[in-house]
Structure formats: structure tokens, C-alpha cells
PQR file with spaces between the fields and no chain letter, atoms N, CA, C, O and H, PARSE charges and radii, in Angstrom:
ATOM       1  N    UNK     1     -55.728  198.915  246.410 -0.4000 1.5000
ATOM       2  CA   UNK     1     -54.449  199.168  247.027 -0.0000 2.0000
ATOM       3  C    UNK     1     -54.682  199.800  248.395  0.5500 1.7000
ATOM       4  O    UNK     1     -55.521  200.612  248.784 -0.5500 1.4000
ATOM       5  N    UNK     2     -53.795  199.245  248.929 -0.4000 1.5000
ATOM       6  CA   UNK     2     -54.221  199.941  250.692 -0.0000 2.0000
ATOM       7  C    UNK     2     -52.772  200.482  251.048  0.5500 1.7000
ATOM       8  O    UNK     2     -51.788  200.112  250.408 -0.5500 1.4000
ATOM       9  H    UNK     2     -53.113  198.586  248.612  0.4000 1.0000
ATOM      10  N    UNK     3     -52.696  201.350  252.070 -0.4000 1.5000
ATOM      11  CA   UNK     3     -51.316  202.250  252.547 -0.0000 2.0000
ATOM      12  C    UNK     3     -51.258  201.442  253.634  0.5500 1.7000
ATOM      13  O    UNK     3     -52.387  201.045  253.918 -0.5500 1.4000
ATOM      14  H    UNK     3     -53.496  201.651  252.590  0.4000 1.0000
ATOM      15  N    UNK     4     -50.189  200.920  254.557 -0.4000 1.5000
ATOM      16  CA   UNK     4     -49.605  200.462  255.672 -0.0000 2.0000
ATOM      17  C    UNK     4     -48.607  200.797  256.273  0.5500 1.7000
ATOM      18  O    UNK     4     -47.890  200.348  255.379 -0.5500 1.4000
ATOM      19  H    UNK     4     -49.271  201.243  254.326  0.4000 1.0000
ATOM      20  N    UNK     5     -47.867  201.196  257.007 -0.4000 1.5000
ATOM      21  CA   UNK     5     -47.026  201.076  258.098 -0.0000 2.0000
ATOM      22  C    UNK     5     -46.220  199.942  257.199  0.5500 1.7000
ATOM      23  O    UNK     5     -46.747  198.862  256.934 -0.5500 1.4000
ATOM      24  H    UNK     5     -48.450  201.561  257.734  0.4000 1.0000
ATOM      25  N    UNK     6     -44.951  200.281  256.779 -0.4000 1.5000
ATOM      26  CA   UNK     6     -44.202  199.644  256.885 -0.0000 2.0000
ATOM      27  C    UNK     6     -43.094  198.846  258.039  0.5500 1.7000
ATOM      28  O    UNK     6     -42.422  199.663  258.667 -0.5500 1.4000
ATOM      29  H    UNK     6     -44.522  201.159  256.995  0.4000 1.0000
ATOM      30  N    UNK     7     -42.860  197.551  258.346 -0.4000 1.5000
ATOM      31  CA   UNK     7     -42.397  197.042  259.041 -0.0000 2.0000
ATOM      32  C    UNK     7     -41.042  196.772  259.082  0.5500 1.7000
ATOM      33  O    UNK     7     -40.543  196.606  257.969 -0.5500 1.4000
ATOM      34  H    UNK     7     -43.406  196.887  257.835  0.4000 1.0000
ATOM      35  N    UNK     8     -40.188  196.664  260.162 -0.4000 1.5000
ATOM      36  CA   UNK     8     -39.116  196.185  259.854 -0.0000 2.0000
ATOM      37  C    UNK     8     -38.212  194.397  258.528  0.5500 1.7000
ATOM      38  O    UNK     8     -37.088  194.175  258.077 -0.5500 1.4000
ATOM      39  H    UNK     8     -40.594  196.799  261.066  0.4000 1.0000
ATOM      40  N    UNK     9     -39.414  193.739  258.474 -0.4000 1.5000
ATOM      41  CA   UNK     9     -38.990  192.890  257.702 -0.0000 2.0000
ATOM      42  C    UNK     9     -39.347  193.061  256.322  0.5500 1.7000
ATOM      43  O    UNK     9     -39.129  192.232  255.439 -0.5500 1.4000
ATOM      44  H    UNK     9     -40.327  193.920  258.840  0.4000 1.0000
ATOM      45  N    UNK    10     -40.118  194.598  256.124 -0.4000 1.5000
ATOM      46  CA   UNK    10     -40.616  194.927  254.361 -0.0000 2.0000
ATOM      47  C    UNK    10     -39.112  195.683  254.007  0.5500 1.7000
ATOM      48  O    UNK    10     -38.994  196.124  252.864 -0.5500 1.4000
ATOM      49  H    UNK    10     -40.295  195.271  256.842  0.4000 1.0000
ATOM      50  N    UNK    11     -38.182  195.813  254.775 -0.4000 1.5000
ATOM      51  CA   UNK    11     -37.297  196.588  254.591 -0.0000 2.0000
ATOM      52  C    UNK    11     -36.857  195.822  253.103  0.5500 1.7000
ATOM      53  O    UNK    11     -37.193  196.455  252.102 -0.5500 1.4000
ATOM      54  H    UNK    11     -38.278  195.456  255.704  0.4000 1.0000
ATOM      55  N    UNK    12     -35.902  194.097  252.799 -0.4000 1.5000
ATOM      56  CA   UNK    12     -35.700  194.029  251.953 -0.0000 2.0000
ATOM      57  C    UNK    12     -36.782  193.897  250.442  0.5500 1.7000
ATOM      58  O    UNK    12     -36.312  193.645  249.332 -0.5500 1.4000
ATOM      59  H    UNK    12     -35.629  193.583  253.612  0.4000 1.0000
ATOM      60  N    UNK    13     -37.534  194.012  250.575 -0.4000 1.5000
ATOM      61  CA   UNK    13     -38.483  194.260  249.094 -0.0000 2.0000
ATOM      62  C    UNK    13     -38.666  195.628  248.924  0.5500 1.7000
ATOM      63  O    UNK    13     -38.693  196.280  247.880 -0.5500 1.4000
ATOM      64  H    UNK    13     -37.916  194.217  251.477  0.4000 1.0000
ATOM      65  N    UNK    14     -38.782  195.964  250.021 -0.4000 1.5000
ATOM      66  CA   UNK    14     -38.642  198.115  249.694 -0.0000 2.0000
ATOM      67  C    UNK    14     -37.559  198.202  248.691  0.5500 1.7000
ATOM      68  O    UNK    14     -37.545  198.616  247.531 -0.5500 1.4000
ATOM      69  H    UNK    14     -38.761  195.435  250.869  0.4000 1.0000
ATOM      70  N    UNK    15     -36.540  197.629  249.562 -0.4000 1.5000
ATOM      71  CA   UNK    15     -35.447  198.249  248.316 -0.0000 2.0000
ATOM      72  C    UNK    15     -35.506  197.306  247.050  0.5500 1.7000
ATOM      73  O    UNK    15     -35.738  197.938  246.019 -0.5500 1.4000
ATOM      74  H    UNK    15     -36.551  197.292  250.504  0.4000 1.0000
ATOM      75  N    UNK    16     -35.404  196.413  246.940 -0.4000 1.5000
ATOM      76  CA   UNK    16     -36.114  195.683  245.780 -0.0000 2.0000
ATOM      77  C    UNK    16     -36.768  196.423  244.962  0.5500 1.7000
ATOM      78  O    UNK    16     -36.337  196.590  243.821 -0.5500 1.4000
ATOM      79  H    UNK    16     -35.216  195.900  247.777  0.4000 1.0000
ATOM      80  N    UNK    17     -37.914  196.997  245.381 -0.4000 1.5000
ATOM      81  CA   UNK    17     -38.896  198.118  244.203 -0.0000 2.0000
ATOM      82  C    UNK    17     -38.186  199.326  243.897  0.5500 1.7000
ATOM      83  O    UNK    17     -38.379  199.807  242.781 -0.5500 1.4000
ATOM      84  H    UNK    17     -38.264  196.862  246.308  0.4000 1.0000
ATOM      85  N    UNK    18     -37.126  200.104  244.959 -0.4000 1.5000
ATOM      86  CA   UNK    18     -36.143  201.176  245.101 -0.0000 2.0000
ATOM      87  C    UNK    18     -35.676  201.202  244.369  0.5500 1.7000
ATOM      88  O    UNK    18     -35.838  202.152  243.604 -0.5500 1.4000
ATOM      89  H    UNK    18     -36.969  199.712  245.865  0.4000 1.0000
ATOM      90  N    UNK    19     -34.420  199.804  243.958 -0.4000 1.5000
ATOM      91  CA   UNK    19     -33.513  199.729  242.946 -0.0000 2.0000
ATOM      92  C    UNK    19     -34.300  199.387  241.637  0.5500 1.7000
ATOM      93  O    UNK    19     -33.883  200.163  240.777 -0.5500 1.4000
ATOM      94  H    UNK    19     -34.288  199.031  244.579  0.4000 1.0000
ATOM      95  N    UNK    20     -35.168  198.639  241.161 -0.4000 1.5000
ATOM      96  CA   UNK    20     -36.058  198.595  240.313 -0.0000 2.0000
ATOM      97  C    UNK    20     -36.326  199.979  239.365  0.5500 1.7000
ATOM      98  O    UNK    20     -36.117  200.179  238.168 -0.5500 1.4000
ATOM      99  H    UNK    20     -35.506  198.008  241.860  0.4000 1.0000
ATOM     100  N    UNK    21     -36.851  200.797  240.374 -0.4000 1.5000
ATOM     101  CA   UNK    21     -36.984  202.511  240.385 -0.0000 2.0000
ATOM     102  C    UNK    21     -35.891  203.107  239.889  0.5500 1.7000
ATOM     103  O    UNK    21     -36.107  203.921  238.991 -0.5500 1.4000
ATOM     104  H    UNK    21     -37.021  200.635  241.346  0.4000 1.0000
ATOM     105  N    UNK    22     -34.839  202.946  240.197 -0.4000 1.5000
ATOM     106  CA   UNK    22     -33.859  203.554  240.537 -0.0000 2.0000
ATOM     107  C    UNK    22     -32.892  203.473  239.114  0.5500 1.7000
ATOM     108  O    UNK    22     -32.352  204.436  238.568 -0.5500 1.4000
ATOM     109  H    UNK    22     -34.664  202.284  240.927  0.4000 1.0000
ATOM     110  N    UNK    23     -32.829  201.843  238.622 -0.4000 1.5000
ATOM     111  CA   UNK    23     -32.254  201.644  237.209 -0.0000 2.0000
ATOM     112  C    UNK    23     -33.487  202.198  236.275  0.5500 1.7000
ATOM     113  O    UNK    23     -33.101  202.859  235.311 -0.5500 1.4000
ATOM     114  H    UNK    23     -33.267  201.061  239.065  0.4000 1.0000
ATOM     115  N    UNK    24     -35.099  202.014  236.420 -0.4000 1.5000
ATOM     116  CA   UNK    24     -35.469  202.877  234.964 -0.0000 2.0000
ATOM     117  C    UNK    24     -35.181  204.817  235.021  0.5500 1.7000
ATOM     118  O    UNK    24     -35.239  205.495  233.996 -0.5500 1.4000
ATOM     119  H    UNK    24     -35.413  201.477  237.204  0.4000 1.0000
ATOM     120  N    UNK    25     -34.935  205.308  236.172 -0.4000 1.5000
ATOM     121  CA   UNK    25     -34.308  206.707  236.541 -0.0000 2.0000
ATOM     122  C    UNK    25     -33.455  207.028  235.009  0.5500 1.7000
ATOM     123  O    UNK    25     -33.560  207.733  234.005 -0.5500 1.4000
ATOM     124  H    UNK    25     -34.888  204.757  237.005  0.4000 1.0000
ATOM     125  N    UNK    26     -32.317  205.702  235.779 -0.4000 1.5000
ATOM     126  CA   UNK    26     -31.090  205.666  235.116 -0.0000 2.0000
ATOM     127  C    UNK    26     -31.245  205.901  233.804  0.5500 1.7000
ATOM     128  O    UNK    26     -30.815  206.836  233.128 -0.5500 1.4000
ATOM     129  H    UNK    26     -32.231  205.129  236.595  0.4000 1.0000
ATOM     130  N    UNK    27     -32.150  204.612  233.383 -0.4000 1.5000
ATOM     131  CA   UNK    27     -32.200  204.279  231.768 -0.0000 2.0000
ATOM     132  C    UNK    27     -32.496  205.625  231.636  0.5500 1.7000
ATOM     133  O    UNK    27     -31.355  206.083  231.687 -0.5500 1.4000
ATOM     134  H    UNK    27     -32.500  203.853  233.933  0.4000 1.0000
ATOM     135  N    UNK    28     -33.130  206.451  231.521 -0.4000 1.5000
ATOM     136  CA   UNK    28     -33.853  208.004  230.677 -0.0000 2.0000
ATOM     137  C    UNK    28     -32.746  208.899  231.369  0.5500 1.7000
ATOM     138  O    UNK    28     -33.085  210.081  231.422 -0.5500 1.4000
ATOM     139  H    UNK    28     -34.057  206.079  231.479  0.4000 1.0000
ATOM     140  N    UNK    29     -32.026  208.737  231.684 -0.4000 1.5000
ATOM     141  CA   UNK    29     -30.901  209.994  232.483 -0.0000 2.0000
ATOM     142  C    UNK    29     -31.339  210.759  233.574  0.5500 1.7000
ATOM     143  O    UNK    29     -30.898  211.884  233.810 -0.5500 1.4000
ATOM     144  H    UNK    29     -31.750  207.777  231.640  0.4000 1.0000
ATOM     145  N    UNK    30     -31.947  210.351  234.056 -0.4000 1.5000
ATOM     146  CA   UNK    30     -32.835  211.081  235.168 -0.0000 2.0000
ATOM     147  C    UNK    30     -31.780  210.185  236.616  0.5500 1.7000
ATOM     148  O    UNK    30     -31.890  209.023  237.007 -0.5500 1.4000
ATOM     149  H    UNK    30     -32.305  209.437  233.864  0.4000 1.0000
ATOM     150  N    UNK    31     -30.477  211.683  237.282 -0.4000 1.5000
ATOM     151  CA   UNK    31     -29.278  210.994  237.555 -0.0000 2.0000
ATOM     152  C    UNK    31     -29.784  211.470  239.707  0.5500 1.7000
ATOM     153  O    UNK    31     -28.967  211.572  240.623 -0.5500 1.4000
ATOM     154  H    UNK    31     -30.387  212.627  236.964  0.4000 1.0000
ATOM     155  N    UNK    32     -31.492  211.657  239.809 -0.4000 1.5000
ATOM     156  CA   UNK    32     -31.984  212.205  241.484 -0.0000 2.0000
ATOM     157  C    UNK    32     -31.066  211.039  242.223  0.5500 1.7000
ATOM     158  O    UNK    32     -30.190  211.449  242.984 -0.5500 1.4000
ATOM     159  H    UNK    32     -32.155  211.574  239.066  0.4000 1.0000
ATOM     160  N    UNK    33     -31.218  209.592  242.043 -0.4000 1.5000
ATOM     161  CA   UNK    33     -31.091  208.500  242.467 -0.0000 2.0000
ATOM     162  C    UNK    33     -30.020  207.828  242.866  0.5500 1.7000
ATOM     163  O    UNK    33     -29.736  207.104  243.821 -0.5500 1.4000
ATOM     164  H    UNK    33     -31.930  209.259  241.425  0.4000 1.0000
ATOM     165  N    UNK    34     -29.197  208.457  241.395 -0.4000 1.5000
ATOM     166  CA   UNK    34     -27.494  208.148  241.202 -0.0000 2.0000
ATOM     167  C    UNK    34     -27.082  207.850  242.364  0.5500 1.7000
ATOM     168  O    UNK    34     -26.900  206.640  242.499 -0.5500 1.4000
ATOM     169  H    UNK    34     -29.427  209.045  240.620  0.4000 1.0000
ATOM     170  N    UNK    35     -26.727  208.847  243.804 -0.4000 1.5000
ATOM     171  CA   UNK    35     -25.606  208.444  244.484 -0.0000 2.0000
ATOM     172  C    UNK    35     -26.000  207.311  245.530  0.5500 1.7000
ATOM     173  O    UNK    35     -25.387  207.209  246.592 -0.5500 1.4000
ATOM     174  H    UNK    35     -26.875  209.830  243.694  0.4000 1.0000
ATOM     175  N    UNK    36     -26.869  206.607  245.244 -0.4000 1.5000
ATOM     176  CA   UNK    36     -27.312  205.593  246.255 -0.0000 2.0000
ATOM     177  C    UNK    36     -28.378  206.734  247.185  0.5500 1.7000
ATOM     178  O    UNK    36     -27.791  207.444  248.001 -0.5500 1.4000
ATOM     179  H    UNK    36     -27.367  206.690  244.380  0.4000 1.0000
ATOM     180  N    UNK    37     -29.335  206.835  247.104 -0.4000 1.5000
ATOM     181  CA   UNK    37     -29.975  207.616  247.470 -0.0000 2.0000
ATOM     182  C    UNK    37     -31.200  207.371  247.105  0.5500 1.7000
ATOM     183  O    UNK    37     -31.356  207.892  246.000 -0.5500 1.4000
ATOM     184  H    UNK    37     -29.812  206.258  246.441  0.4000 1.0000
ATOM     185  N    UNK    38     -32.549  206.636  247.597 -0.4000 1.5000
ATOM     186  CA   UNK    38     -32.203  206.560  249.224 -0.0000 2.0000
ATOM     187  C    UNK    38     -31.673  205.013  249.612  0.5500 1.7000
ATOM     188  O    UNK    38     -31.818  203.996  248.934 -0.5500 1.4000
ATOM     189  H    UNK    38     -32.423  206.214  248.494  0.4000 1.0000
ATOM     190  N    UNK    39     -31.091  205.139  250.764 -0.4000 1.5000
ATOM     191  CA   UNK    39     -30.016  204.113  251.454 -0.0000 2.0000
ATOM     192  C    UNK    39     -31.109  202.577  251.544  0.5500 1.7000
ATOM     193  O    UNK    39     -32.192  202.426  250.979 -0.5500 1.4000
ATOM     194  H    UNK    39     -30.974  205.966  251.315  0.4000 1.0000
ATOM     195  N    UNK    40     -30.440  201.672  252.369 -0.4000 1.5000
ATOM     196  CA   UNK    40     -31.134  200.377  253.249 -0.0000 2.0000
ATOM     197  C    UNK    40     -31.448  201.344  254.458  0.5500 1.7000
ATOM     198  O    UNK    40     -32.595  201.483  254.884 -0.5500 1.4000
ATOM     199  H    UNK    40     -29.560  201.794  252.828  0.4000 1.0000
ATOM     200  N    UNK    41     -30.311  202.030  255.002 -0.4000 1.5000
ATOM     201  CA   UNK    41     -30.593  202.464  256.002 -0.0000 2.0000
ATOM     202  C    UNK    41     -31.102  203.286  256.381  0.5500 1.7000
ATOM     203  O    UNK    41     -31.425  203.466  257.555 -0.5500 1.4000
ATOM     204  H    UNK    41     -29.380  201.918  254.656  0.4000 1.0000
ATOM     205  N    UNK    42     -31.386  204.319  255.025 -0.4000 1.5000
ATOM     206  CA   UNK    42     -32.358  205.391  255.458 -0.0000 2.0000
ATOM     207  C    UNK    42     -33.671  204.638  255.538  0.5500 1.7000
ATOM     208  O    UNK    42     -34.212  204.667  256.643 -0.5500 1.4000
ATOM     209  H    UNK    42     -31.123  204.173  254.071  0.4000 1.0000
ATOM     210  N    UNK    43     -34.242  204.013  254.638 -0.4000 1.5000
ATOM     211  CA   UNK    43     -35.448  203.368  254.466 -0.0000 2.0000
ATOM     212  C    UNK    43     -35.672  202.575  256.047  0.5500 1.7000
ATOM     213  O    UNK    43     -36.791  202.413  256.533 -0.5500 1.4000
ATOM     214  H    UNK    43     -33.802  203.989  253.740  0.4000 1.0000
ATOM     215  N    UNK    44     -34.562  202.192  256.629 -0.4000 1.5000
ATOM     216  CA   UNK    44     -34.721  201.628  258.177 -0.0000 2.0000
ATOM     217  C    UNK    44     -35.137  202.428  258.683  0.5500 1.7000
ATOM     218  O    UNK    44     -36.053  202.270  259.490 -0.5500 1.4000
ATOM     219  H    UNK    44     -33.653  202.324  256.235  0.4000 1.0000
ATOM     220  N    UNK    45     -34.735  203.327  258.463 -0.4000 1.5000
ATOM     221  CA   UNK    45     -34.648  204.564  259.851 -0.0000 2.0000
ATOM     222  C    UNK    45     -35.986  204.710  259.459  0.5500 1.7000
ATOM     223  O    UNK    45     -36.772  204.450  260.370 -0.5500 1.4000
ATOM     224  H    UNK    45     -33.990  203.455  257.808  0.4000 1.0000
ATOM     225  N    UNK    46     -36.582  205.096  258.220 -0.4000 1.5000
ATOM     226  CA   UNK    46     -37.839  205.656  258.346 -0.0000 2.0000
ATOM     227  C    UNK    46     -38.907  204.610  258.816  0.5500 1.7000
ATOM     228  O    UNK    46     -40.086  204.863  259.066 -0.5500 1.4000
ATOM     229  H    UNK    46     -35.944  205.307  257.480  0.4000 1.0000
ATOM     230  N    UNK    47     -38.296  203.403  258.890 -0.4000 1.5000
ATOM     231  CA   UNK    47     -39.791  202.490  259.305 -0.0000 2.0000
ATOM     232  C    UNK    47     -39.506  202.522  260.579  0.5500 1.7000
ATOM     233  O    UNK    47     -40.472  202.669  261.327 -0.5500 1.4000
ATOM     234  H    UNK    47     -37.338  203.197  258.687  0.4000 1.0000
ATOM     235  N    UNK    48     -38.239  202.409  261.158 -0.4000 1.5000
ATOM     236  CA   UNK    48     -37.892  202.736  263.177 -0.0000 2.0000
ATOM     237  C    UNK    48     -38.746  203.574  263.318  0.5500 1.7000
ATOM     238  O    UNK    48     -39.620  203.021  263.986 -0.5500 1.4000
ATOM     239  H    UNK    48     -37.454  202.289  260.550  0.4000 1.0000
ATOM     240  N    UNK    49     -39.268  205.330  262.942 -0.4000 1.5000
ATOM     241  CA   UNK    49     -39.479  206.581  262.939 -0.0000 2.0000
ATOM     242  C    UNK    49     -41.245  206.643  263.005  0.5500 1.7000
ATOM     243  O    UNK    49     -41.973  207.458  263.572 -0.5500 1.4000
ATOM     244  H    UNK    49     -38.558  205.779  262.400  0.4000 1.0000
ATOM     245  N    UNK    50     -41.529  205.622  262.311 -0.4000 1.5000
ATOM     246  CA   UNK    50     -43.218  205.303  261.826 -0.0000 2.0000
ATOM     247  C    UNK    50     -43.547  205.970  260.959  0.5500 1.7000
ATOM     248  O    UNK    50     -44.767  206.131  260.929 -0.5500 1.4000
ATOM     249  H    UNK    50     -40.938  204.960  261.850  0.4000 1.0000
ATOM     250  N    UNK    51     -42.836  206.614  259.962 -0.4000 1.5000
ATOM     251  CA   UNK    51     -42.873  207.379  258.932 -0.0000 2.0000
ATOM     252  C    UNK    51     -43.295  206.526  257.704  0.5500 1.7000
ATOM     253  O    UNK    51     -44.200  206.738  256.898 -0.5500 1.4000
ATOM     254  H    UNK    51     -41.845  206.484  259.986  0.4000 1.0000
ATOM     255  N    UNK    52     -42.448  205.557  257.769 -0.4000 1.5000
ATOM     256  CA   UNK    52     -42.474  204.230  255.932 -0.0000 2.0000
ATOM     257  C    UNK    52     -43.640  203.902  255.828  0.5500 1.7000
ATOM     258  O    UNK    52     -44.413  203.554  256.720 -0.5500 1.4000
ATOM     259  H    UNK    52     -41.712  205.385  258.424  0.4000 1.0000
ATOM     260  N    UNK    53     -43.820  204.003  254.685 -0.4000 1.5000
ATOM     261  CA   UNK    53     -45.360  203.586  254.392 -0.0000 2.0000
ATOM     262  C    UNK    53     -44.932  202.357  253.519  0.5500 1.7000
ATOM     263  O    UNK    53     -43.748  202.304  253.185 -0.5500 1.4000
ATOM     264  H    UNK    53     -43.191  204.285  253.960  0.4000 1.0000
ATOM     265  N    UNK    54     -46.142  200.954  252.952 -0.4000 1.5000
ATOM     266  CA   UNK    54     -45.856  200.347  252.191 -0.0000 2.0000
ATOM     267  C    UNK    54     -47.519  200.404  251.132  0.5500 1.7000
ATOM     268  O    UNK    54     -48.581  200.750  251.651 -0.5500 1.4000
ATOM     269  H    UNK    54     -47.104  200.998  253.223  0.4000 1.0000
ATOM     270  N    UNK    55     -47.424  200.067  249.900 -0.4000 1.5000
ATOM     271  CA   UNK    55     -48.686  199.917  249.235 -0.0000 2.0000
ATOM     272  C    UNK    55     -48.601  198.836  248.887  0.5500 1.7000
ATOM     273  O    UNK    55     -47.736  198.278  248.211 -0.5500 1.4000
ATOM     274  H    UNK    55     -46.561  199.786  249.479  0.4000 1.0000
ATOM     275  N    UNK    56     -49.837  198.350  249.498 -0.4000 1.5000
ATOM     276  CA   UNK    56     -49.957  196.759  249.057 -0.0000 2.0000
ATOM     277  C    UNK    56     -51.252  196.712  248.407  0.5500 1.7000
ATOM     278  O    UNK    56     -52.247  197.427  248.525 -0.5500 1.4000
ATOM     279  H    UNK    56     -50.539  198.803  250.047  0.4000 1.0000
ATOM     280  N    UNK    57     -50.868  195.173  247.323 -0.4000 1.5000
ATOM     281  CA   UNK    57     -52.125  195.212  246.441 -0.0000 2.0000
ATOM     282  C    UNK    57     -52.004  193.859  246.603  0.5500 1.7000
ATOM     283  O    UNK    57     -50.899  193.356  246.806 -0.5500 1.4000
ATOM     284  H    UNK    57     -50.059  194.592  247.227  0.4000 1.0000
ATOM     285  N    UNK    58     -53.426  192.937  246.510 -0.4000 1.5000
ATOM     286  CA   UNK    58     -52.973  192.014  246.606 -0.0000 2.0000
ATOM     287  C    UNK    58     -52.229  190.926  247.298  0.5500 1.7000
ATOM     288  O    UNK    58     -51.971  189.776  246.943 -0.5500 1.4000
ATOM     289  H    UNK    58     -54.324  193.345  246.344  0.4000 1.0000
ATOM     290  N    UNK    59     -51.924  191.658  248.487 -0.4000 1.5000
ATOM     291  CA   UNK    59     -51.436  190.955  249.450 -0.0000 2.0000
ATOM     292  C    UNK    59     -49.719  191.132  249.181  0.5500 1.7000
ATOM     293  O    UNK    59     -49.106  190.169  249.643 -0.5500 1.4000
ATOM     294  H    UNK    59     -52.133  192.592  248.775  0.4000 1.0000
ATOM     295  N    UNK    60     -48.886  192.115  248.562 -0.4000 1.5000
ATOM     296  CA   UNK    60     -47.707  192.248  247.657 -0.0000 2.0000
ATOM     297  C    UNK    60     -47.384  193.720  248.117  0.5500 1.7000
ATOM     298  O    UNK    60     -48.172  194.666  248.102 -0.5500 1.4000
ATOM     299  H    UNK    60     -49.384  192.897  248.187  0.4000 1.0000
ATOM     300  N    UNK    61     -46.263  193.727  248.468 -0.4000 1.5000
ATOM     301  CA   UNK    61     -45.913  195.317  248.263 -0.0000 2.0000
ATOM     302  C    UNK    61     -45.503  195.418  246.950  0.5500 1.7000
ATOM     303  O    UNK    61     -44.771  194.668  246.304 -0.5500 1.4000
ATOM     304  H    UNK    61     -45.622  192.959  248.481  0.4000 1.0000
ATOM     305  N    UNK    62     -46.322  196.906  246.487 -0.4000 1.5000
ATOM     306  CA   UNK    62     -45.847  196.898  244.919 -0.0000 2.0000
ATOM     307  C    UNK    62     -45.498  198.522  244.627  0.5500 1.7000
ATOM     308  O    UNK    62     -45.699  199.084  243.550 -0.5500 1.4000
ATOM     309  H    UNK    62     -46.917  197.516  247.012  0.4000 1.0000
ATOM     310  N    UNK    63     -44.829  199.250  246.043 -0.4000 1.5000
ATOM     311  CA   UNK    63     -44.621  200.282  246.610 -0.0000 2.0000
ATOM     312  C    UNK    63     -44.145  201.159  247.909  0.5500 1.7000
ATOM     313  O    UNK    63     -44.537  200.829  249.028 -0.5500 1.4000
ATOM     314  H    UNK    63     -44.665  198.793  246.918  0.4000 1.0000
ATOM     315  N    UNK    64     -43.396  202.141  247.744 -0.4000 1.5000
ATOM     316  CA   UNK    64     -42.978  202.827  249.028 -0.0000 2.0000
ATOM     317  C    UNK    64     -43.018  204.124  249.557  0.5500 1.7000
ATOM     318  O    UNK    64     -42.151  204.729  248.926 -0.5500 1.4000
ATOM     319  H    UNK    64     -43.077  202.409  246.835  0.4000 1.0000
ATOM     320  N    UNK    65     -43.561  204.933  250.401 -0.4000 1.5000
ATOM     321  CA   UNK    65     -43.281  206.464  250.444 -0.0000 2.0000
ATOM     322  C    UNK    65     -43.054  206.374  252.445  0.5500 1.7000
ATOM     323  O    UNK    65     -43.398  205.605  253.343 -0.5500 1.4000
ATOM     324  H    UNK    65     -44.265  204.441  250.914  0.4000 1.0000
ATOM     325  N    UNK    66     -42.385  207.494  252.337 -0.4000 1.5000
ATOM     326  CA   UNK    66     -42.164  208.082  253.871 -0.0000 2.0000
ATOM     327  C    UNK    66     -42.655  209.548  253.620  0.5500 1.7000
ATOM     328  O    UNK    66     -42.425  210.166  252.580 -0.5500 1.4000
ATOM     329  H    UNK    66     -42.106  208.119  251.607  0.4000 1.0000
ATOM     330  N    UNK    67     -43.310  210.001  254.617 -0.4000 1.5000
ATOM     331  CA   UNK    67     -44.153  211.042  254.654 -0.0000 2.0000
ATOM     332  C    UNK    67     -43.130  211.790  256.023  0.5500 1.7000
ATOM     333  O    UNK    67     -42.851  211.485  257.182 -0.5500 1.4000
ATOM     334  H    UNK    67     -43.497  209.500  255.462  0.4000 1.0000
ATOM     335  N    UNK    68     -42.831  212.850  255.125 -0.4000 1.5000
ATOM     336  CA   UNK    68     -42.198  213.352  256.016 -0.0000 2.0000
ATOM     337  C    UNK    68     -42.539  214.937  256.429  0.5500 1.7000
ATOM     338  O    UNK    68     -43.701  215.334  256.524 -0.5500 1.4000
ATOM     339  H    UNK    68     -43.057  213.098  254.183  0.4000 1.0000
ATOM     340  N    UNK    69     -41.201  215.921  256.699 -0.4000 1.5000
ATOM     341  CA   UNK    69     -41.624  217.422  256.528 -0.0000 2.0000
ATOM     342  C    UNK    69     -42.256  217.817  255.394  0.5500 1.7000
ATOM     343  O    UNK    69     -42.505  217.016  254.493 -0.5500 1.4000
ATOM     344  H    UNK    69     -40.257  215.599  256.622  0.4000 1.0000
ATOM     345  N    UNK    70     -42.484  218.736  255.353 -0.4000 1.5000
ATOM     346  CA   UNK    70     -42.767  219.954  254.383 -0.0000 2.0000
ATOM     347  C    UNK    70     -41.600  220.019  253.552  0.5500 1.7000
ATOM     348  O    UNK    70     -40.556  220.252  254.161 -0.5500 1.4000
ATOM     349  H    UNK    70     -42.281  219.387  256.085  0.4000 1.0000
ATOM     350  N    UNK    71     -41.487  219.803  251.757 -0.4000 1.5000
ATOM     351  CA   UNK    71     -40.042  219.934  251.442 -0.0000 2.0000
ATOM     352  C    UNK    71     -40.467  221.260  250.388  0.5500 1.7000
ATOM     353  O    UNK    71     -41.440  220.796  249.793 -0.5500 1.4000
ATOM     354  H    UNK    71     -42.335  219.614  251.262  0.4000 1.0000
ATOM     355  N    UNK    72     -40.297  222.325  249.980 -0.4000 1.5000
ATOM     356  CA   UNK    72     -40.396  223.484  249.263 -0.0000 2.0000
ATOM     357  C    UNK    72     -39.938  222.867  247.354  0.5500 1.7000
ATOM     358  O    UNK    72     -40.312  223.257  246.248 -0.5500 1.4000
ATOM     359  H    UNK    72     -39.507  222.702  250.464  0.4000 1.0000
ATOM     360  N    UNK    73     -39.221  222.044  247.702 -0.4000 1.5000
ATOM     361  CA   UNK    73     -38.629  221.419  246.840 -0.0000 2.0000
ATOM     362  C    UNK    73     -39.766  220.873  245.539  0.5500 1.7000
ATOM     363  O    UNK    73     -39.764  220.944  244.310 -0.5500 1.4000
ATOM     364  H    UNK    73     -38.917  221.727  248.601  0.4000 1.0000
ATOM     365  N    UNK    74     -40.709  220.298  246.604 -0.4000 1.5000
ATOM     366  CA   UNK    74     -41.441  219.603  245.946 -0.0000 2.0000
ATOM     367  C    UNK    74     -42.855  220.279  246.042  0.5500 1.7000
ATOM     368  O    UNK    74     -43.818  219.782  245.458 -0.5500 1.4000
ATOM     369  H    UNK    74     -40.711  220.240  247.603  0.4000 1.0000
């Protein structure tokens, strides 16, 4: 698996794996995801920003992170 720079045209399979993500959340009640969160457009913004990362295996994105601040959160 290799990390990349996500591009403006990985935008629709990002969210593809997002929402993927996002309904098994659901299934176990796990409600981080619920309000549409994160967007199309946040995920834009972060590849405009050079932040989006993609993981590709295989020649496939089969993954997404944006590396951002420092969150205390986490």
C-alpha cells in the first residue's frame, strides 16, 4: 500500500469508501458520521489544500485520510 496526494478526480471514490464507512458506523450505532460528515466538499477542499491523502493498493484506492492540525480530541 502506498500514501498519495489525493487528486481532484479521486474525489468521487473517496466518498464511495466514506459512505461505505459511514453505513457500517451506522450498522453498530456508532452515530460520529450521522450528520453527513465529512462532506463532497469538505473532502474537496482538503485535496484543493494538499492535505487529502489517498491509499492505494494495487493500483485502487482502497482509502482516505487528511492530515491536518493537532486535534486533542484524538
Amino acid at each position: 500500500m502506498m500514501l498519495e496526494k489525493a487528486m481532484p478526480e479521486d474525489a468521487a471514490r473517496i466518498m464511495e469508501i466514506i459512505e461505505e464507512a459511514r453505513r457500517f458506523q451506522l450498522s453498530y450505532g456508532n452515530m460520529q458520521w450521522a450528520g453527513g460528515y465529512p462532506s463532497p466538499s469538505l473532502i474537496e477542499s482538503d485535496i484543493a489544500e494538499g492535505i487529502g491523502y489517498k491509499a492505494v493498493l494495487d493500483g485502487s484506492i482502497i482509502g482516505y485520510l487528511a492530515v491536518v492540525d493537532f486535534d486533542e480530541t484524538y
